[in-house]
Phi, psi and omega in degrees: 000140188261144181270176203286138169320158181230134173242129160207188204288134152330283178308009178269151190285331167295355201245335182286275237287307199285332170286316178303336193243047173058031171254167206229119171316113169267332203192151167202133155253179187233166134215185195226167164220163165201118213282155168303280225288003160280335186297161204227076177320326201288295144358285205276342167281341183277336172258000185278321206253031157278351202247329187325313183288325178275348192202134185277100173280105173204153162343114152297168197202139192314347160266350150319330212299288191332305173294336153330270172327309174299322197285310174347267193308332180273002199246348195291333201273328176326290177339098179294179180101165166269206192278329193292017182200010162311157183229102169323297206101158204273163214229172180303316180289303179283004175262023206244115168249102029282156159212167221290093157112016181203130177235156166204175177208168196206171229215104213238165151286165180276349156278349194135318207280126177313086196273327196198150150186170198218138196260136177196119219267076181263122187322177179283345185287315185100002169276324173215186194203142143247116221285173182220022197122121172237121170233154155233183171284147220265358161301309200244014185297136177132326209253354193103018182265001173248356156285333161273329177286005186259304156319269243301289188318331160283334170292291144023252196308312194294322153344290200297326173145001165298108165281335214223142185225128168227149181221185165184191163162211182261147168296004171238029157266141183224343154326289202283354170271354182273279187331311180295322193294315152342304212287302214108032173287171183200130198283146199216352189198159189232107144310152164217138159243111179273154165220164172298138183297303225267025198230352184216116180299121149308102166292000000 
């Protein structure tokens, strides 16, 4: 039987020990953080309302969900990476927005139609968030629309009382590390997904 991928920190003495004994980095991810009293509003308002002549930015609402779904579904397939950054897909429930510990926002055409949005996961305390997906359609990639509904959300949340912001994704997105960087996430930590050689061809 081959064995199951191992995800672990770059710094865990396991991913050195696993490595030693000849498995192989398939994938590396990140995550980032970015503290409220770090945030740069001005920044961030400034990345919502460059995209503004082309495109409308707001709180998704529970009558989104079909459109949700549909950007969901035309997008999955997208996602780089290994399991540590897979993306299930949003489901009639985790895409119904607002809900207790959970928000998203989105990025519309001037008929209506759902170009980018973004998900974000907030504790029960109301202190921090974690984003949980940003897609945008595979049309409209480019213009800066999965960096403004990711500022909207930040703009959002720190208003409500967020303190603590974390995002992350695969190290071969090179979009969502432009996008953190932009906010002024600051990366903090490293993944690796190992697999056994014989289960993971080299590259």
């Amino acid at each position: 039987m081959s064995a199951e991928p191992v995800i672990a920190r770059s710094d865990d003495l396991r991913a050195s020990e696993l490595r030693a004994a000849g498995w192989i980095v398939t994938a590396r991810s990140w995550g980032a953080q970015l503290d409220a009293a770090d945030a740069d509003p001005a920044r961030l308002r400034a990345l919502v309302d460059r995209v503004t002549a082309s495109a409308v930015l707001r709180e998704l609402a529970p009558h989104d969900v079909p459109a949700i779904l549909a950007l969901d579904a035309a997008t999955l397939a997208d996602y780089p990476g290994g399991p540590a950054t897979r993306h299930a897909g949003l489901t009639p429930d985790s895409a119904r927005v607002p809900a207790a510990g959970r928000r998203g926002f989105g990025a519309f055409d001037p008929a209506g139609g759902l170009l980018a949005m973004t998900f974000v996961d907030v504790d029960p305390a109301g202190r921090a968030a974690e984003t949980d997906v940003t897609v945008v359609d595979a049309a409209h990639r480019g213009r800066g629309l999965g960096t403004a509904v990711k500022a909207a959300s930040v703009l959002a949340l720190v208003e409500a009382g967020v303190a603590v912001f974390r995002t992350g994704g695969s190290s071969e997105n090179a979009a969502i590390i432009a996008a953190g960087t932009a906010l002024g996430y600051r990366v903090d930590e490293e993944w690796l997904t190992l697999e056994a050689p014989r289960d993971a061809p080299r590259t």
